[in-house]
C-alpha positions in Angstrom: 96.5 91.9 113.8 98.6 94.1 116.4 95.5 96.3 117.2 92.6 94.7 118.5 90.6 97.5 116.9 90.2 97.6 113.0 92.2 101.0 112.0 90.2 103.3 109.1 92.0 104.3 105.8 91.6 107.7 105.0 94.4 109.0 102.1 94.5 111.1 99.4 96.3 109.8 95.9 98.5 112.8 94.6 100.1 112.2 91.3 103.0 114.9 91.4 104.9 113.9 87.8 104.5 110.8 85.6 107.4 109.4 87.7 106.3 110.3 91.0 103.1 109.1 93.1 102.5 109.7 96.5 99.5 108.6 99.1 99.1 110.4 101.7 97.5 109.7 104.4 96.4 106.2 106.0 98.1 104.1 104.9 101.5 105.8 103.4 102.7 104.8 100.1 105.3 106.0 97.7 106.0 105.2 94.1 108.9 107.0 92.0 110.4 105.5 88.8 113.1 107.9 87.8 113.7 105.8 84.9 111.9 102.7 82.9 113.7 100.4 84.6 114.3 101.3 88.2 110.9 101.7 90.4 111.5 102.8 94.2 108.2 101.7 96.2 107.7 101.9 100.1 104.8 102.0 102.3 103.7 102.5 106.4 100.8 101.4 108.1 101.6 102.8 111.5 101.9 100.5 113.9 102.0 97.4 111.9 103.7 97.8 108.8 106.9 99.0 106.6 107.7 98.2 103.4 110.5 99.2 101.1 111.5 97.6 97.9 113.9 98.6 94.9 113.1 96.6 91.7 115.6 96.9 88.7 114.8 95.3 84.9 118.1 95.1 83.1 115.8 93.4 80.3 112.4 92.3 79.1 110.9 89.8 81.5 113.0 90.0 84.1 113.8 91.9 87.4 115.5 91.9 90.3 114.8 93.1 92.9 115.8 94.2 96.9 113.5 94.5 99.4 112.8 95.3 103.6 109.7 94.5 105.1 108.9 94.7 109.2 105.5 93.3 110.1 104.2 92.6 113.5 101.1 90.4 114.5 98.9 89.4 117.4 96.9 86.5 117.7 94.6 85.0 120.6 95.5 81.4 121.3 92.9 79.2 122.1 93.3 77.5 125.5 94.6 80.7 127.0 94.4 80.9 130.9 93.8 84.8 130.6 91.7 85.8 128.3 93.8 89.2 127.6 96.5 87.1 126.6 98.2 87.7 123.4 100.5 86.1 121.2 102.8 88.3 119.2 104.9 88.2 116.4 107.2 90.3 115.1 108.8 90.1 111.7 
């Protein structure tokens, strides 16, 4: 990962409407569907992760569905000269 520490989780769940739930804490995450066939999702992991994606089902068995995701990871190579060395990647 980015961090080279491992990151707790600590959220509560609240459930404000049947449409509506919201996580709040660590990690983020939202989930509204303001009709049957529209859901709104997005998450955030600080640091590492956003997520946001629309999904629409104009019928049975099928949706579509749009989408924005930025990630970023680190890796050690093996090899390295330095041993602090990092590779990252950004998404």
């Amino acid at each position: 990962g980015q961090l080279p520490f491992p990151v707790p989780g600590v959220s509560y769940q609240w459930r404000a409407t049947d449409a509506l739930t919201v996580n709040l804490g660590v990690p983020f995450s939202l989930t509204w569907k303001p009709t049957d066939q529209f859901t709104l999702t997005a998450s955030y992991m600080p640091l590492t992760l956003v997520n946001v994606r629309a999904t629409w089902r104009p019928a049975d068995r099928l949706d579509l569905f749009a989408g924005f995701e930025s990630a970023a990871d680190g890796y050690f190579l093996s090899g390295r000269a330095e041993r602090t060395d990092r590779f990252q990647l950004l998404e």
